[in-house]
C-alpha positions as a printed Julia matrix, in Angstrom:
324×3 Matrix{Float64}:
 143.18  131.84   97.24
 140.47  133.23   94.93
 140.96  136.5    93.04
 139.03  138.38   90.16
 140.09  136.6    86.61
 140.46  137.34   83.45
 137.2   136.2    82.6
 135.44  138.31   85.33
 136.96  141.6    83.72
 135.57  140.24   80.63
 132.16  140.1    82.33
 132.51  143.52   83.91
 133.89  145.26   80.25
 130.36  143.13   78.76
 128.6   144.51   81.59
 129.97  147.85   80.52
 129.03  147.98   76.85
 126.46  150.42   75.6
 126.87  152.16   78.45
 126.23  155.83   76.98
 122.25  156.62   75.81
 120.48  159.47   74.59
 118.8   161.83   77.09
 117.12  163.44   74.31
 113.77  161.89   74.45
 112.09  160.5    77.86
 112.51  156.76   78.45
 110.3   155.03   80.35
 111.95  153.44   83.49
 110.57  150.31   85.18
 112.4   151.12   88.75
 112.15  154.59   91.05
 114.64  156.66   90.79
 115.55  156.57   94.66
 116.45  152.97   94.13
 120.53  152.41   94.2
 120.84  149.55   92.17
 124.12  147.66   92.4
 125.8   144.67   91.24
 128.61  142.64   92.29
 131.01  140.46   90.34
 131.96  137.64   92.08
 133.21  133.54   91.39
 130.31  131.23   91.53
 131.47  129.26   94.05
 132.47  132.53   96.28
 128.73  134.2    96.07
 128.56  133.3    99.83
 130.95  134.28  101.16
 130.62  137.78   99.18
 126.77  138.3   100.81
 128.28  136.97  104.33
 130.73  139.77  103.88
 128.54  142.55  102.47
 125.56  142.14  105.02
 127.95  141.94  107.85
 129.44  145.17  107.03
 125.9   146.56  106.12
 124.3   145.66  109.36
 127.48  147.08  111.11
 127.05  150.36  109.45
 123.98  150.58  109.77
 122.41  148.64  112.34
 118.88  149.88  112.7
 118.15  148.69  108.7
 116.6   145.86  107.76
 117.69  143.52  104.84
 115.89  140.93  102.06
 117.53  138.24  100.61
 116.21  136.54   97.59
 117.04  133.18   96.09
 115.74  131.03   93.55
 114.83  127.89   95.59
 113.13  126.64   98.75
 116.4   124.22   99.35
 119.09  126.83   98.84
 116.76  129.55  101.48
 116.92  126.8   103.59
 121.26  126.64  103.4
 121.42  130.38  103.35
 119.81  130.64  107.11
 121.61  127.92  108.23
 125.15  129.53  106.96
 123.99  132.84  108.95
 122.76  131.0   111.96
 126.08  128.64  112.14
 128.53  132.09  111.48
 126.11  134.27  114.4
 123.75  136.15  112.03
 120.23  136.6   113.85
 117.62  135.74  109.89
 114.6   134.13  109.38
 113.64  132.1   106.2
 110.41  132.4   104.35
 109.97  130.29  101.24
 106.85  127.6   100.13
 107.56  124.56  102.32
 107.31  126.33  105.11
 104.0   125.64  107.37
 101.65  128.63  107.3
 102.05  129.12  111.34
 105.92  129.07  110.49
 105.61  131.94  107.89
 103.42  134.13  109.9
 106.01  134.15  112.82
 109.35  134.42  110.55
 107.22  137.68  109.1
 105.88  138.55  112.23
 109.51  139.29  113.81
 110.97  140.88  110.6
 108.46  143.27  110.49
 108.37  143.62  114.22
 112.63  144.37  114.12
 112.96  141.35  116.29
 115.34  139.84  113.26
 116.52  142.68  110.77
 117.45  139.79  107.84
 114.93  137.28  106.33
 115.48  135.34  103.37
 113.01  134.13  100.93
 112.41  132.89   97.48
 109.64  134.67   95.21
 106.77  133.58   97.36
 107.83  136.59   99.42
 108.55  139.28   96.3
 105.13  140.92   95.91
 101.64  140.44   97.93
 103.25  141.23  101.11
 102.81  144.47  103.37
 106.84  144.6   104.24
 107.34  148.29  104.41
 110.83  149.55  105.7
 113.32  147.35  103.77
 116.35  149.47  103.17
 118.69  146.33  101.4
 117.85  143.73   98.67
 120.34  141.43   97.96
 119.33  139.29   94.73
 121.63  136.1    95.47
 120.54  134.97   91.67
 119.59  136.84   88.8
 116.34  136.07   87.71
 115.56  134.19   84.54
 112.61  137.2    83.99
 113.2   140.71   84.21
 109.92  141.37   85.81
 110.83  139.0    88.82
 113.69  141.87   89.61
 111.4   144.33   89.18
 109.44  142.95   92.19
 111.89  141.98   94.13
 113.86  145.52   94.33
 110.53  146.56   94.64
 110.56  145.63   98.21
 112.22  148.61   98.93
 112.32  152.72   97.91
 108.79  152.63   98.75
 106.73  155.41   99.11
 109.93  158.11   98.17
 112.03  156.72  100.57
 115.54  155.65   99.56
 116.65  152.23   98.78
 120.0   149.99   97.49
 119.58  146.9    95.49
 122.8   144.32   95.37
 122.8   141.49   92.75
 125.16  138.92   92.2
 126.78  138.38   88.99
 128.61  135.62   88.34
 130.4   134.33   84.92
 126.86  132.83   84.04
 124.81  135.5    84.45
 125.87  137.99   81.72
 123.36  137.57   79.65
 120.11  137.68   82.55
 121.45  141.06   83.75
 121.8   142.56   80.53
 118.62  141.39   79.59
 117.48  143.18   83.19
 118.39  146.32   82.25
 117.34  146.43   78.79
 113.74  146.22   80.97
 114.39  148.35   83.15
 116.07  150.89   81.01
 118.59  151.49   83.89
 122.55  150.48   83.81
 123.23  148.93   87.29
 126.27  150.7    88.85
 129.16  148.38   90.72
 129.34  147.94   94.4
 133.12  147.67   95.49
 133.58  145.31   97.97
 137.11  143.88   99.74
 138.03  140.9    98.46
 140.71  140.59  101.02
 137.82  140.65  103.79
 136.3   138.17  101.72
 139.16  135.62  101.47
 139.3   135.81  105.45
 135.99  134.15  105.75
 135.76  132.22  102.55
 136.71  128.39  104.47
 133.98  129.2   107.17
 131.22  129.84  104.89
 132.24  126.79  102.78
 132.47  124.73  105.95
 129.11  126.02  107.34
 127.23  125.12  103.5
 128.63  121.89  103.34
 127.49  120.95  106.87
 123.78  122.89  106.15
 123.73  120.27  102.83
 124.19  117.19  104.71
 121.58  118.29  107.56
 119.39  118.34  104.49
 120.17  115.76  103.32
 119.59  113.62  106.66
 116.11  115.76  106.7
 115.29  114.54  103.42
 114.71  117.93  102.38
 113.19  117.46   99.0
 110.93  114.89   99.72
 109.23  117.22  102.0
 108.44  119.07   98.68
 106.36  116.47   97.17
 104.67  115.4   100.6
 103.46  119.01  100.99
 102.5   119.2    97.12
 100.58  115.64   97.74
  99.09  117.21  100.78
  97.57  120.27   99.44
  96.36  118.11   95.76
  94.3   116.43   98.46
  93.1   119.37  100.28
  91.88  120.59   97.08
  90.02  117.66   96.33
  92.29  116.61   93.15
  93.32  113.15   93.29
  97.38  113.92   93.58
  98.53  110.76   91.4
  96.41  112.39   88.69
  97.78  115.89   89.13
 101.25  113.89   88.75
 100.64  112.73   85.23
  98.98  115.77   83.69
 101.85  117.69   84.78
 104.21  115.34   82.81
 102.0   115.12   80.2
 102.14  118.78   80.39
 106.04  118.98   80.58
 106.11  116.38   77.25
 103.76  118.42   75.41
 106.3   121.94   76.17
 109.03  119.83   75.14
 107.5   118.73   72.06
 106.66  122.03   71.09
 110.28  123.43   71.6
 111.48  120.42   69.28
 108.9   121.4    66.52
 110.15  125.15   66.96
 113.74  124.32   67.0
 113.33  122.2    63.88
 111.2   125.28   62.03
 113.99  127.21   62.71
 116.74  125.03   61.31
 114.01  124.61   58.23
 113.62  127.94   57.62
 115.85  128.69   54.83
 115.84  125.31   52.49
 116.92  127.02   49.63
 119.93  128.83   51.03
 121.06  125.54   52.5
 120.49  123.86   48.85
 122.43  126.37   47.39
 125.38  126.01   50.27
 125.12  122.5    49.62
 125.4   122.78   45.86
 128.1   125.02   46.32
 129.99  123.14   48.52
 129.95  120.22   46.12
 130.94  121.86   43.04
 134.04  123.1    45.09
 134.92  119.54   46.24
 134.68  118.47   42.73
 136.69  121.24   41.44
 139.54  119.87   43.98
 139.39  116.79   43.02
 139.66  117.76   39.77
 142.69  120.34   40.61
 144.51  117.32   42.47
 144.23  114.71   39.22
 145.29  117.25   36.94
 148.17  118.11   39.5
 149.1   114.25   40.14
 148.81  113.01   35.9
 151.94  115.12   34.75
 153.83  113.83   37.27
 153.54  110.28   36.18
 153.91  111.02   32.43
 157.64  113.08   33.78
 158.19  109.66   35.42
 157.39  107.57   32.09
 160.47  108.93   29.91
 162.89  109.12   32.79
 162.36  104.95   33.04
 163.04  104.6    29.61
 166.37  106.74   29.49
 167.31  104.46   32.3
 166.78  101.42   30.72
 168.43  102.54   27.29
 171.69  103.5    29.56
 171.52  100.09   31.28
 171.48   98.16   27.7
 174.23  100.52   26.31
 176.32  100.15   29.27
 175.92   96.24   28.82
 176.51   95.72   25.45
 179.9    97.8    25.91
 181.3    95.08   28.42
 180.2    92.16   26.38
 182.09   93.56   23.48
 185.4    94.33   25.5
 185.4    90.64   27.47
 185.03   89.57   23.49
């Protein structure tokens, strides 16, 4: 059975920190202020089965409200609907590998209140007329701040009310602070059951771990490069050729991260000299310490043989002259 660690009050007491700011002068926000924005700590490996329980009891409470999930990839969308669909969760999925008749229908019955939960990646954060959303649940954290800002952007629109969720897990410490040091907002913390949450916990993992390996029999990801092939050649781009200037591309990013990471190691030569220098001089001086500690101890040693072998001689002479 899973409970909340050590290391997750750590997270929440980081989380925490700097929580007290000035009021005197006006900060700019990046959010609405009718926006409830939340955050949950959770496990990694129990982030399911914490959105299975919070949009369960969500849609229960309020069951004329409509919810958006986001997550960072087409393939995990994919498992998310399946996991609903398996535990008896009426969703849609909208994310990039979808056909374009396939996306207009999964929007067509969210909007229409036919389905009250889709879930999509980014594709579906901004450029879209969605405009009662009363839930966002952010299933990741986004690597840029200004991703969140889109996606909880899907709802408190035009002064209505709103509640964000995000999920926080021992990883993420460092995107959500970095989220509200953009937003100049400190996300408050949405209690949840955890005993509710254990109840469910082996169904959710059961129902992922059969969603992976229908993927995997679908050959889910090389749908991904059939559709990117596809629309290369719709373009009129040759798609073997779009291939290699994106890895020449990706080479060129990496070389350029090498060349900054080694600036920044170079950057202070003459400290390091000195450190080096430094470091040196002390070694020597130990050595040094070590000798002088080791040389009196031989010359104590030097004497004490000699007093033995006087003794010895003594001692020997005195028997030869008695047995005479």
């Amino acid at each position: 059975m899973h409970t909340v660690s050590e290391e997750q009050c750590g997270v929440q007491q980081a989380l925490c920190e700097d929580s007290r700011r000035s009021h005197c002068e006006e900060i700019f926000v990046a959010t609405v202020e009718q926006l409830n924005q939340t955050y949950v700590l959770t496990p990694a490996d129990m982030k399911d089965a914490y959105m299975v329980h919070i949009v369960d009891q969500y849609t229960e409470d309020h069951p004329t409200s409509s919810v958006m999930i986001f997550t960072n990839t087409c393939k995990y969308c994919q498992i998310i609907g399946m996991i609903f669909n398996e535990i008896g969760i009426d969703c849609v999925v909208l994310h990039s590998m979808m056909s374009q008749r396939n996306r207009l229908a999964a929007l067509a019955k969210f909007k229409s209140s036919q389905v009250r939960i889709i879930i999509a990646t980014d594709v579906a954060s901004r450029g879209l007329d969605i405009p009662m959303v009363d839930l966002i649940i952010n299933h990741n954290i986004p690597n840029n701040p200004k991703n969140y800002v889109h996606r909880v952007g899907r709802t408190a629109r035009a002064g209505r009310g709103g509640t964000s969720v995000s999920f926080v897990t021992q990883f993420d410490v460092k995107l959500i602070q970095a989220v509200e040091s953009y937003i100049n907002t400190k996300l408050s913390l949405y209690e949840v059951n955890e005993k509710e949450v254990t109840k469910i916990l082996v169904d959710v993992m059961m129902a992922k771990s059969e969603a992976e390996i229908v993927l995997d029999e679908r050959n889910f990801g090389e749908y991904k490069w059939i559709h990117k092939r596809k629309r290369a050649i719709l373009e009129g781009e040759d798609p073997d050729q779009r291939e290699k200037e994106r890895r020449k591309k990706r080479r060129e990013e990496m070389k350029k991260r090498k060349e900054a990471f080694l600036s920044r190691s170079n950057r202070f030569p003459k400290e390091k000299a000195a450190a080096s220098t430094a470091g040196q001089t002390t070694r020597e001086s130990n050595k040094k310490t070590v000798k002088a500690e080791q040389s009196p101890s031989k010359q104590t040693q030097k004497p004490l043989t000699k007093t033995l072998h006087q003794k010895q001689t003594k001692t020997s002479k005195g028997k030869k002259k008695k047995n005479i």
